[in-house]
N, CA, C and O of each residue as an XYZ file, in Angstrom:
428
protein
N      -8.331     -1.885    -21.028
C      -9.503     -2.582    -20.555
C     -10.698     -2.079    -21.371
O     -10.778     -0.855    -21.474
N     -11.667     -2.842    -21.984
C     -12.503     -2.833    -22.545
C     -13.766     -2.318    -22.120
O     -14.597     -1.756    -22.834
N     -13.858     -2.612    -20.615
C     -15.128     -1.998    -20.070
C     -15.510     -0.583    -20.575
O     -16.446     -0.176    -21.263
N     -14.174      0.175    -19.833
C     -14.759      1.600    -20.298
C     -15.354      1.796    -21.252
O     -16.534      2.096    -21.073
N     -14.812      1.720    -22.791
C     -15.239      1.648    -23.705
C     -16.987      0.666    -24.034
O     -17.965      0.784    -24.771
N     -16.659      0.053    -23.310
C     -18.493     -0.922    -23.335
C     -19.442      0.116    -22.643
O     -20.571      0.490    -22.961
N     -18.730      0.420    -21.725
C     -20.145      1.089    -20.619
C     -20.354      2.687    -21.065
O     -21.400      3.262    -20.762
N     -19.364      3.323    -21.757
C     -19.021      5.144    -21.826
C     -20.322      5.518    -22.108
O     -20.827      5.203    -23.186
N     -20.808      6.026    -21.437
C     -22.231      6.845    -21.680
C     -23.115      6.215    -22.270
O     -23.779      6.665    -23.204
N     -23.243      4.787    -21.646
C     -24.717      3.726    -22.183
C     -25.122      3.718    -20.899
O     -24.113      3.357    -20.293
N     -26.340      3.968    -19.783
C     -26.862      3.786    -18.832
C     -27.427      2.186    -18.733
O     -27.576      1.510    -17.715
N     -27.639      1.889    -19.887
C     -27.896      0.454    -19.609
C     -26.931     -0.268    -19.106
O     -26.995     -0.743    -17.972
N     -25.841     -0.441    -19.975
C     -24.564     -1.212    -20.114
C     -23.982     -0.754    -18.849
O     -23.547     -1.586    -18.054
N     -23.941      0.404    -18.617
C     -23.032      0.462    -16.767
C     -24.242     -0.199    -15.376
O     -23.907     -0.769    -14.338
N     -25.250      0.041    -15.711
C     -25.815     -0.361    -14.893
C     -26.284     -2.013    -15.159
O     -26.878     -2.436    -14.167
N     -26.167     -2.959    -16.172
C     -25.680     -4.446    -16.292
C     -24.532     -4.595    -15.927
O     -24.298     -5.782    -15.701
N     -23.484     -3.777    -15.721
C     -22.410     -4.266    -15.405
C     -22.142     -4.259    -14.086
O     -21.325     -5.041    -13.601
N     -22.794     -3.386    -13.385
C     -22.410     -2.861    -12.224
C     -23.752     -4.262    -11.448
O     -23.527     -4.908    -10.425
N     -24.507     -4.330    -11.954
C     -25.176     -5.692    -11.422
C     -24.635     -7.114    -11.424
O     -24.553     -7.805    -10.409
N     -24.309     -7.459    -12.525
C     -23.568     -8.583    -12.795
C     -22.053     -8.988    -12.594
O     -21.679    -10.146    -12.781
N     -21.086     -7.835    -12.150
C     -19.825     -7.478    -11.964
C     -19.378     -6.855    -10.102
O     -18.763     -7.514     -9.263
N     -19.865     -5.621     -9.957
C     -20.116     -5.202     -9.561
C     -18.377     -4.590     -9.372
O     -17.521     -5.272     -9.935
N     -18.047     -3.708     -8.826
C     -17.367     -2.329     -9.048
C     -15.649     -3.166     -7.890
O     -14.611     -2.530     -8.071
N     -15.552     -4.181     -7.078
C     -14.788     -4.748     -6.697
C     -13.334     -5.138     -7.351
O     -12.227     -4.771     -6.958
N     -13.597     -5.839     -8.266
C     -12.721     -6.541     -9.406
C     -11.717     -5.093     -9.973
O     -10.532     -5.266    -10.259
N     -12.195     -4.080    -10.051
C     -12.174     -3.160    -10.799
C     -10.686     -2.371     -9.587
O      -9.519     -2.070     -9.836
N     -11.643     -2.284     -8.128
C     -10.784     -1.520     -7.092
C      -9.895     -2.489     -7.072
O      -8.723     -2.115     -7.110
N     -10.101     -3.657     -7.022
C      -8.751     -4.274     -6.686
C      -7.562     -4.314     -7.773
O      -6.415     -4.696     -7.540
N      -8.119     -3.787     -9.162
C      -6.695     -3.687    -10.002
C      -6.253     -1.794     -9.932
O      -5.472     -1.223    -10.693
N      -7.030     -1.173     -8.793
C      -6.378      0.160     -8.435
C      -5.600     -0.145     -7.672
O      -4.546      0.454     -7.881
N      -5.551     -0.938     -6.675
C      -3.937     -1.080     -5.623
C      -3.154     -1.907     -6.586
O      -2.203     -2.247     -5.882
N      -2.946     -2.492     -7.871
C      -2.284     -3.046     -8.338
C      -1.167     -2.193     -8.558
O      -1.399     -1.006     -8.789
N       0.265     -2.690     -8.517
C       1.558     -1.294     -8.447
C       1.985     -1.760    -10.138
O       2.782     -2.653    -10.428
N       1.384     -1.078    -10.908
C       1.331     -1.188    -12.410
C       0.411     -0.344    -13.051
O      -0.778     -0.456    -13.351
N       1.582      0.860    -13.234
C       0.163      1.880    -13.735
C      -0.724      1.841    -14.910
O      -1.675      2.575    -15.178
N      -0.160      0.703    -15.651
C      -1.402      0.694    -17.368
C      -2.566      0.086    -16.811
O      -3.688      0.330    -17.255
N      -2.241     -1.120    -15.336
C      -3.226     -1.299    -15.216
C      -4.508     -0.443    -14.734
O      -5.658     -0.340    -15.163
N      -3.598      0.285    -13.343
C      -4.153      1.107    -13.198
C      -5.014      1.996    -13.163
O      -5.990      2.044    -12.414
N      -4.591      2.999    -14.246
C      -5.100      3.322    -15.233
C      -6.340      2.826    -16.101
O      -7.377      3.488    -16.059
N      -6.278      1.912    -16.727
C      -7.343      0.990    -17.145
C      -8.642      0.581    -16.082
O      -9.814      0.621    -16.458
N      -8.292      0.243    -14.907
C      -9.280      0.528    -14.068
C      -9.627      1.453    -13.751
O     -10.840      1.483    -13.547
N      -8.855      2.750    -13.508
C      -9.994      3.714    -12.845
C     -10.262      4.434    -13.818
O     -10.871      5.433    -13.437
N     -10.028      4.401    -15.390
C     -10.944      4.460    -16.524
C     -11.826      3.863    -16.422
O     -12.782      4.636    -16.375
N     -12.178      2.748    -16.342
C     -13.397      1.772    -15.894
C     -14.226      2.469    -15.051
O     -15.125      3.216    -15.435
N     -13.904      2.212    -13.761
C     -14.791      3.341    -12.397
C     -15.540      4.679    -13.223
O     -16.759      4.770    -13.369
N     -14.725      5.495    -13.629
C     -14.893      6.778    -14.062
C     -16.133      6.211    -15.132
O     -17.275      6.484    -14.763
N     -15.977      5.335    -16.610
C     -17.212      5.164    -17.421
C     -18.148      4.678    -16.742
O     -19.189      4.559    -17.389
N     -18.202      4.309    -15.571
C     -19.055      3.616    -15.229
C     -20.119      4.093    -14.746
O     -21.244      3.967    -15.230
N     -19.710      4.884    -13.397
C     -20.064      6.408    -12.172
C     -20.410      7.678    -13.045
O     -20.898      8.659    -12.484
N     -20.176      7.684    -14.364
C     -20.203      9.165    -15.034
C     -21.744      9.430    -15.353
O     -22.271      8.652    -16.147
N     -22.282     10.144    -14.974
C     -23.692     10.099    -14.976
C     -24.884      9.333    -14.532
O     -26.061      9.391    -14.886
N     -24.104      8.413    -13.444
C     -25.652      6.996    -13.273
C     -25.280      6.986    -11.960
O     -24.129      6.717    -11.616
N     -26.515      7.368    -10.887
C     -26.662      7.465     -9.686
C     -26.673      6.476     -9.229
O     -26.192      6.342     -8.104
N     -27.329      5.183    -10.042
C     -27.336      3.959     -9.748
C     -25.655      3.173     -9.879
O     -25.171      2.262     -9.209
N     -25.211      3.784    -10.758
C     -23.910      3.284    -10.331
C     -22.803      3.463     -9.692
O     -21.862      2.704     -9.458
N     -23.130      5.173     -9.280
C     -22.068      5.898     -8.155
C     -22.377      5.180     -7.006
O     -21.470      4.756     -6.290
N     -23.862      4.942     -6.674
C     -23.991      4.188     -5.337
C     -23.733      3.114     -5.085
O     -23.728      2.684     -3.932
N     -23.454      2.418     -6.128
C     -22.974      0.965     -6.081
C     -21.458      0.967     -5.737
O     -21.037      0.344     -4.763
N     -20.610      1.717     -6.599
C     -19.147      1.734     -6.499
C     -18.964      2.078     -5.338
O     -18.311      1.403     -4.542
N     -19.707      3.569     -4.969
C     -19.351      3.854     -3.520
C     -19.238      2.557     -2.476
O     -18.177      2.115     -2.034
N     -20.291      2.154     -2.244
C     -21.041      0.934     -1.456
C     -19.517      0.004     -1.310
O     -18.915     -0.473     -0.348
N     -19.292      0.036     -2.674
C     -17.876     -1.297     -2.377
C     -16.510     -0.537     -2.237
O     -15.494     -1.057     -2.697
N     -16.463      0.742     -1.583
C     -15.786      0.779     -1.268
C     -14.333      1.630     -2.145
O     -13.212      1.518     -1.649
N     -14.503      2.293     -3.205
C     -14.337      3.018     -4.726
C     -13.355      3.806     -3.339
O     -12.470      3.228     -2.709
N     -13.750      5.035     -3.153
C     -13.586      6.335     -2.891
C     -11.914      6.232     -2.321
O     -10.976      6.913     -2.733
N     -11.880      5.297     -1.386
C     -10.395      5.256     -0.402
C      -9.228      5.100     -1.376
O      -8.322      5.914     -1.555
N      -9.409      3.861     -2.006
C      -8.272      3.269     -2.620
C      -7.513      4.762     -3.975
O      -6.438      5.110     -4.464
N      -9.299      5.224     -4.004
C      -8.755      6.270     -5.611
C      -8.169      7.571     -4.627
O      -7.184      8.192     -5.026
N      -8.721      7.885     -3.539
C      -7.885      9.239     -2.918
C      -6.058      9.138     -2.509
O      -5.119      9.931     -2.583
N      -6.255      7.460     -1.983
C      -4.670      7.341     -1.517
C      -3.712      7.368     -3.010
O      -2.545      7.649     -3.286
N      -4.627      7.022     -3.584
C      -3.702      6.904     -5.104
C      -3.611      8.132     -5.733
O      -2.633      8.271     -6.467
N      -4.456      9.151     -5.623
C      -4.113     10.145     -5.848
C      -3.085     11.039     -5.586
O      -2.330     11.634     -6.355
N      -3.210     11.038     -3.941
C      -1.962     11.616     -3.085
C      -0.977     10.542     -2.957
O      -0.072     10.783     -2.158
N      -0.945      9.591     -3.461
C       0.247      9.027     -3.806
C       1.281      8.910     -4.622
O       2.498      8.962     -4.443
N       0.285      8.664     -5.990
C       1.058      8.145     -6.906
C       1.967      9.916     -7.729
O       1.292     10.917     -7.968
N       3.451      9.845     -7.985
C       3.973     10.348     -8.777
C       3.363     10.604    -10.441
O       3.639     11.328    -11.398
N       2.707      9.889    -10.216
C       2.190      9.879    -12.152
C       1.322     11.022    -12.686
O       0.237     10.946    -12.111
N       1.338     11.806    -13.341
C       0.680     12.538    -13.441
C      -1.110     12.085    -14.161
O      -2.180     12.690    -14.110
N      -0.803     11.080    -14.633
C      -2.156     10.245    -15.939
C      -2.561      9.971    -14.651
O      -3.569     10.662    -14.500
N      -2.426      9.579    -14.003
C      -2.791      8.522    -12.865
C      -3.446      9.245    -11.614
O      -4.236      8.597    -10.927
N      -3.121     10.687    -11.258
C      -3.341     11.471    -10.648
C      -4.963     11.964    -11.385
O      -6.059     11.809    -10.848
N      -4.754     12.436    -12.424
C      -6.035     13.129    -13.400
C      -6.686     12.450    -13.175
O      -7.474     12.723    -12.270
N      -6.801     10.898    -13.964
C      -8.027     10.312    -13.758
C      -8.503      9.646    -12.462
O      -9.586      9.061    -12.444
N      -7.687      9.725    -11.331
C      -8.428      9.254    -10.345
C      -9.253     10.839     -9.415
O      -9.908     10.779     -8.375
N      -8.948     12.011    -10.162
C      -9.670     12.861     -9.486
C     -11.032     12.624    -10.486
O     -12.178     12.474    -10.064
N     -10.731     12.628    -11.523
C     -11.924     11.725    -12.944
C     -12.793     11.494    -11.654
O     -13.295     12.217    -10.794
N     -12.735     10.145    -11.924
C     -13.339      9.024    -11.436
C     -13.908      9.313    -10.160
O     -15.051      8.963     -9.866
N     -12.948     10.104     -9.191
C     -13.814     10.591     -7.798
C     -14.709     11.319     -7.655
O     -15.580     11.258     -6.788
N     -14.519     12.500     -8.951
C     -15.587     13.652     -9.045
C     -17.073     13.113    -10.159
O     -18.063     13.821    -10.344
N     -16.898     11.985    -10.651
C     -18.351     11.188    -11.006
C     -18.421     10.808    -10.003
O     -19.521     11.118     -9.546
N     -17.874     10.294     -9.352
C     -18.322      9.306     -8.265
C     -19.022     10.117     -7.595
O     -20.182      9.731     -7.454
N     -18.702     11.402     -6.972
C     -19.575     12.584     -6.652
C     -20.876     12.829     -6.790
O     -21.733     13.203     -5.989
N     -20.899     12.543     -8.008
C     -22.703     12.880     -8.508
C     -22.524     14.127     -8.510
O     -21.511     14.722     -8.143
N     -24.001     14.795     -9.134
C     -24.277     15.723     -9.443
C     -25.155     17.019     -8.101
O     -25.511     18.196     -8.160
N     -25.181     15.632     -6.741
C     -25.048     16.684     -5.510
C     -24.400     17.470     -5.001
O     -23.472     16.988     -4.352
N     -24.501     18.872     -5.002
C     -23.509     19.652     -4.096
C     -22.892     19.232     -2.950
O     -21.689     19.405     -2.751
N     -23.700     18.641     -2.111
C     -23.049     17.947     -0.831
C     -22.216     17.095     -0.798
O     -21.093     17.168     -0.299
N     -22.854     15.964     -1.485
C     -21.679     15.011     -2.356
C     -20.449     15.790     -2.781
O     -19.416     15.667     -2.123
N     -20.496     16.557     -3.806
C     -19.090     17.420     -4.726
C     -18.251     18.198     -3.405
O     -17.098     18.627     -3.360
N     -19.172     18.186     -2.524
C     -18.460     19.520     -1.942
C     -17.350     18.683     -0.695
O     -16.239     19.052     -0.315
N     -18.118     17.511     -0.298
C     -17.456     15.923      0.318
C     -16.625     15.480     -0.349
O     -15.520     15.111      0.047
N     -16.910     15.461     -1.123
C     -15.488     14.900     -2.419
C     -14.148     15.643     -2.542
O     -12.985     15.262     -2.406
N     -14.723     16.884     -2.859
C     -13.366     17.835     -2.824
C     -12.258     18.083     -1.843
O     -11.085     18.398     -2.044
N     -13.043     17.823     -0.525
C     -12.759     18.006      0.881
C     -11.461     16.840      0.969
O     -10.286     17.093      1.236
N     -12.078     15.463      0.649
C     -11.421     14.409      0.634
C     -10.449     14.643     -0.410
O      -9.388     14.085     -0.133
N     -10.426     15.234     -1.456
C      -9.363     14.840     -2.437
C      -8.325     16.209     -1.749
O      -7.107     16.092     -1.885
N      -8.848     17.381     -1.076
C      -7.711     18.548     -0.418
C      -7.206     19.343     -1.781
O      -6.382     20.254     -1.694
């Protein structure tokens, strides 16, 4: 998936995307049972959430956090495991309270 690569550390570009897109499309190819896709999405999430408050709160908002924890403690995969702790710990932000909520949830 191309996003990642569009949005990776451009604050503009994640935050046009996350306006015009918005972070949905993205969770719904995380319950997909196909890990390239997978994968490819919560690479997405992760470029997106990685530094932009404006876009952790958006992903959060729709709902990001559930689908990437069950998949975590789910999935056998090890790629698949990494980057959805990725993706949860941007999603985090750079608040302690947040990080420290996050961690709690991921166990």
């Amino acid at each position: 998936m191309a996003i990642g690569k569009i949005v990776r550390g451009d604050r503009n570009n994640q935050e046009k995307y996350v306006n015009e897109y918005g972070a949905s499309p993205l969770i719904m190819l995380v319950r997909v049972r196909n890990k390239d896709i997978q994968l490819s999405a919560i690479e997405a999430l992760y470029c997106l959430a990685d530094g932009n408050e404006f876009a952790q709160k958006a992903i959060l908002e729709e709902g990001a956090v559930m689908p990437l924890i069950q998949l975590l403690k789910r999935t056998r995969a090890p790629d698949v495991q990494e980057m959805s702790a990725m993706a949860l710990w941007a999603l985090a932000g750079e608040d302690l309270n947040e990080r420290r909520s996050m961690a709690g949830m991921m166990g």
